[in-house]
N, C-alpha and C positions, 0 to 999 in steps of 0.2 A: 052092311053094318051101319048102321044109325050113328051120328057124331054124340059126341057127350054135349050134356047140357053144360052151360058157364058155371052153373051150380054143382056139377059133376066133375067139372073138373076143380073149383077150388076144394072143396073136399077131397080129390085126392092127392092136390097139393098140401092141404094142412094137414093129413093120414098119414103122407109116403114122403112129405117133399118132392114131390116129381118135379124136378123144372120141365121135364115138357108138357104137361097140364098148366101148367102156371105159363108158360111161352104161345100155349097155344090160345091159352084166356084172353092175354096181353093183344098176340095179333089181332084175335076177333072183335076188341073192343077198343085197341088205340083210335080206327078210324073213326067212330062213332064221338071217341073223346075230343080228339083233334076237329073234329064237324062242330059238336060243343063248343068248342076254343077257339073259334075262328070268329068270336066275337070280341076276343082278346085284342086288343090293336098289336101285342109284341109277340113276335115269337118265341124270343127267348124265353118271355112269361109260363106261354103256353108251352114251352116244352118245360119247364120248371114245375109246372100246375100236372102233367101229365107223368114225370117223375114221383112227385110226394102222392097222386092217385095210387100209383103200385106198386110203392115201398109199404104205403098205408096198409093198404089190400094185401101185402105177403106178411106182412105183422101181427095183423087182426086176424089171420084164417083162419086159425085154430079157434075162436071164439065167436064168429061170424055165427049167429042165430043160427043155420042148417047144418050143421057143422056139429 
């Protein structure tokens, strides 16, 4: 079985609410985010910057352009 696309799965988190689509989105793109942020000098910044990323993104789901 082929994994869901990041697109597949916030869709069936704005659908179902699934928190494991929306946890497994989160895992495959914190590290990419935190890669991003590591230009931040703070961490705390960067983990603050990485919180409002996917409060934003579980807020907007439902209205996200594919959606």
């Amino acid at each position: 079985m082929q994994p869901k696309s990041d697109a597949q799965l916030l869709r069936e988190y704005a659908e179902s609410g699934s928190e494991s689509a929306f946890t497994e989105l989160v895992t495959r793109t914190l590290t990419r985010l935190f890669a991003a942020l590591r230009q931040v000098l703070s961490s705390d910044l960067a983990c603050d910057v990485a919180q409002n990323v996917f409060t934003s993104l579980a807020r907007g789901a439902r209205t996200w352009p594919g959606n």
